[in-house]
TORTIMI-611959 format. One record per residue (C-alpha): z, x, y. Coordinates in steps of 0.25 Angstrom, whole numbers, plus 5000, padded with zeros to 4 digits. Layout:
! residues N
ZXY/...
//
This chain:
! residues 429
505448755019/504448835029/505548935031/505948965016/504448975013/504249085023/505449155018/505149155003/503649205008/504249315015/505249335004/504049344997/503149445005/504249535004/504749524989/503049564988/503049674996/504249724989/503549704976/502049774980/502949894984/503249924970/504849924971/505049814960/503849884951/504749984943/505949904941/505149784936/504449844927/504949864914/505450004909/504250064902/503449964904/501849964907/501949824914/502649754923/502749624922/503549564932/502949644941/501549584938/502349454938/502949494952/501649544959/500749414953/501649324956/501749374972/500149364971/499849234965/500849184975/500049254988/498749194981/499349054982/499749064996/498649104999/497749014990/498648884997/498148945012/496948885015/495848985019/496749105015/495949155004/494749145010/495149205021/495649345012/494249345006/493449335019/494149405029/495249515020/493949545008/494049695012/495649695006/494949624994/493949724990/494649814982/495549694974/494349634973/493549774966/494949794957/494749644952/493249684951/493649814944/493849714931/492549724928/492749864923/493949894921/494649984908/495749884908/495449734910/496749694909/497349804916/496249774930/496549644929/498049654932/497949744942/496849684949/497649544948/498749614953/497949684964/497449534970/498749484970/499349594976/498249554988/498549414987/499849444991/499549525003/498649435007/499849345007/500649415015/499549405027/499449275025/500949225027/501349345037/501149375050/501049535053/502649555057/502949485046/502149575035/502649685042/504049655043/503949625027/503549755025/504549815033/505649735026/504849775011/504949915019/506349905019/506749855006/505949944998/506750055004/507949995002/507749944989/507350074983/508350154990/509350064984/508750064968/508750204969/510450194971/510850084963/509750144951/509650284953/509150304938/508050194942/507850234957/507750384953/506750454943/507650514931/507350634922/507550544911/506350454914/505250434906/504250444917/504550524931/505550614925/505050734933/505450644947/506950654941/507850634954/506550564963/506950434967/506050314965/506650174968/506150054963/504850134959/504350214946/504050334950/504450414965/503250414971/502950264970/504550264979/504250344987/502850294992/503250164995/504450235001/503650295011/502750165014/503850065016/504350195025/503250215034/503150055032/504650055039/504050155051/502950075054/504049955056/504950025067/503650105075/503149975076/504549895081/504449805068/505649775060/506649865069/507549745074/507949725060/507749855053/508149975066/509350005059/508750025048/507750135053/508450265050/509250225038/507850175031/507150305036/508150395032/508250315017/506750315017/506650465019/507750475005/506850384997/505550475001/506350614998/506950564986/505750524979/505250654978/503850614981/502750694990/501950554992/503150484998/503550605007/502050615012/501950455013/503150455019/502850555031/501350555032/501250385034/502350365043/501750485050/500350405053/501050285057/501750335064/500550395071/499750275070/500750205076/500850295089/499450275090/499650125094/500250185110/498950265111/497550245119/496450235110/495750365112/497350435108/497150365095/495850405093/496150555096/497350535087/496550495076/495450595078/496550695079/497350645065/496250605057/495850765054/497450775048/497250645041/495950705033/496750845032/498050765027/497150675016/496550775012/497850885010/498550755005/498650814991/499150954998/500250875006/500750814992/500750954986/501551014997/502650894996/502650904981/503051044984/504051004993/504850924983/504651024973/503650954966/502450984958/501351034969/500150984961/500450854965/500850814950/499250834944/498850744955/497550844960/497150844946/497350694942/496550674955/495450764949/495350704935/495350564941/494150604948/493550654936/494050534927/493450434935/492050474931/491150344932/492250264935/492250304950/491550194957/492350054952/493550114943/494050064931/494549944935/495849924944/497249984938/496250024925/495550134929/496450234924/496350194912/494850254911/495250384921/496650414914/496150444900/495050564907/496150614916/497050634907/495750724898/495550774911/497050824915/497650844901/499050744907/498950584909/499150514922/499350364926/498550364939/497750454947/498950484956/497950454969/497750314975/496250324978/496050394964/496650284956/495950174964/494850234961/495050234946/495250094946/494350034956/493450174958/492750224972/492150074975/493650014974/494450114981/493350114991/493649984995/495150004994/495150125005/494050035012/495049935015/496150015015/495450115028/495049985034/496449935035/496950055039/495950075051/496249905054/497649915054/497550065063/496549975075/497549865074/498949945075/498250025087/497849885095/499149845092/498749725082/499749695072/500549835072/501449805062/500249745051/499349855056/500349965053/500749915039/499449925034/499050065042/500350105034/499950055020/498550115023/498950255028/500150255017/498950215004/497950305009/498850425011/499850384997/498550374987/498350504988/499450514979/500050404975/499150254970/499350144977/497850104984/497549954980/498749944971/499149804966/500749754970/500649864980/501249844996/500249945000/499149844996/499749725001/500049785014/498549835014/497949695012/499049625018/498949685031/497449705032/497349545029/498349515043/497649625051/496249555049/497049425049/497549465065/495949525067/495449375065/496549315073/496049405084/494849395083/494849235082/495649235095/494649315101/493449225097/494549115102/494549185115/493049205116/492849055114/493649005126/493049105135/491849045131/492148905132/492748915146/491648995150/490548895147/491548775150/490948715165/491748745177/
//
């Protein structure tokens, strides 16, 4: 009974993480429609059942709220955001479905161990790639934007999966793909999955091209890239990796900084718009439409509803979002919020960079200097930063909750060690 427990649990974990990619989004959600309501149904359904588990283990909660609070900062400001926001009703869900979303990878850290996380997302890895590839053959009029569409008729030819809209394929393209790296640098996964290396390279480099989309061809080359690095650094003395990161941290400022210049120059490439589609303007005018709702937003997944009305004064044309992460974050939950957000986000990031150098739980660690590199680079075009049903915040909390849960492991056997040295020390002769 134990066994077909565990199974459906696994079975479970990786329906989840299938699900927070966003592959089942567009094609349960009903043409034309606003809402989904079997994804909502899906999504709450996977949080009440993490928050039952871990309701039913004893100490767990407790446990999240004393030792994991810095993860529950910004859900906590989004749920906090109520208080003001445009739209009650509209806060209220997102900010539900935000929490549950962490509830469920809270789940995750507490029924698996780090290999088994991380073959879970190799596997989600896989099957998203798969699955895709094999949509857009079966339902090319589906799994490729048409001139006839009524939205993204302009991408006519651009493949895009499972997904609405190109760019939304071909980002979680490239994540599962420098996911799928990060498996055979480290050894992981490659007793099962080595002959599999080369065709799923080669079919992840069709999916990227094909989508026609600067973010994924700079995701896809410039996060492997810094793995890669990172992951190279593990072999090196401590003062090597010091001067490495002494030496890349200019390039890294220069590269932020000309990130919008990088999307320009591939835009061009695929013959696209070199304006970055209105982005440096929409960027601007968001500024400016913010006004007095810089500091706390207008209230989690409502805030557009007060900036979209001046930008579209401002710009003369309407857009759904700001087109920028850290912007759009900013619009729902302002500075305060999206402070707290790259807070946790940089300190997971420099957590999981000290414990992948000292050899603690390399394949947890590099899962979540992925997801972190990969958010932090991809807002600055896409919007994706504390997203509810999203894998990158799952893997983020997920994965920041079983590193800290190893720190107190470690740090308990130490204080273990330091009481037996004691005792035999004081014991008599």
């Amino acid at each position: 009974m134990r066994t077909v427990f565990r199974i459906l649990e696994f079975a479970i974990a990786l329906f989840g993480l299938f699900f927070m990619t966003g592959s089942l989004t567009t094609y349960l959600t009903p043409q034309d429609a606003e809402t989904a309501p079997l994804v909502q149904l899906i999504g709450a359904s996977l949080g009440v059942f993490a928050i039952l588990v871990l309701v039913s283990n004893r100490g767990a909660v407790s446990r999240i709220l004393a030792e994991y609070w810095l993860a529950l900062l910004p859900v906590g400001f989004a749920i906090v955001s109520l208080a003001w926001s445009e739209d009650l009703a509209l806060t209220l869900r997102r900010a539900g479905g935000l929490s549950l979303t962490t509830a469920f990878a809270f789940w995750l850290a507490l029924r698996f161990n780090p290999a088994e996380i991380f073959r879970l997302v190799v596997l989600t890895a896989v099957t998203v790639i798969l699955a895709n590839y094999l949509y857009i053959l079966q339902e090319p009029s589906r799994g490729i934007h048409q001139s006839y569409d009524l939205v993204g008729a302009q991408h006519a030819g651009s493949w895009r999966g499972l997904f609405g809209h190109k760019n939304d394929f071909g980002r979680v393209i490239a994540f599962v793909a420098s996911i799928l790296l990060v498996g055979f640098a480290l050894g992981k996964g490659q007793k099962y999955l080595r002959w599999l290396a080369m065709p799923l390279a080669g079919l992840v480099v069709l999916l990227i091209i094909k989508t026609s989309s600067s973010q994924a061809v700079l995701l896809g080359a410039a996060v492997p890239v810094i793995m890669a690095v990172f992951l190279g650094m593990r072999s090196m003395s401590a003062p090597a990796r010091s001067l490495v990161l002494i030496i890349a941290l200019p390039f890294a400022v220069i590269g932020l900084l000309s990130a919008q210049l990088l999307f320009e120059y591939l835009l061009g490439l695929l013959g696209r718009d070199a304006t970055l589609t209105g982005r440096t303007i929409i960027w601007e005018g968001v500024f400016i439409a913010l006004g007095g709702n810089v500091v706390a937003g207008g209230g989690y997944g409502a805030g557009w509803q007060v900036v979209g009305p001046q930008l579209t004064a401002l710009t003369g044309f309407e857009v759904g979002h700001a087109h920028n992460g850290f912007l759009d974050l900013a619009v729902d939950i302002g500075v305060v919020g999206l402070g707290m957000t790259l807070v946790f986000m940089m300190w997971l990031g420099s957590f999981a960079f000290s414990n992948l150098m000292r050899g603690h739980n390399p394949e947890l660690s590099a899962i979540a200097l992925t997801v972190v590199v990969f958010s932090l680079i991809g807002n600055v075009a896409g919007s994706f930063l504390l997203q509810h049903n999203s894998i990158f915040w799952v893997l983020a909390v997920a994965t920041f909750a079983k590193l800290k849960e190893r720190e107190r492991a470690a740090k308990g056997a130490m204080d273990r060690d330091d009481t037996d040295y004691a005792t035999a020390f004081l014991r008599p002769s």
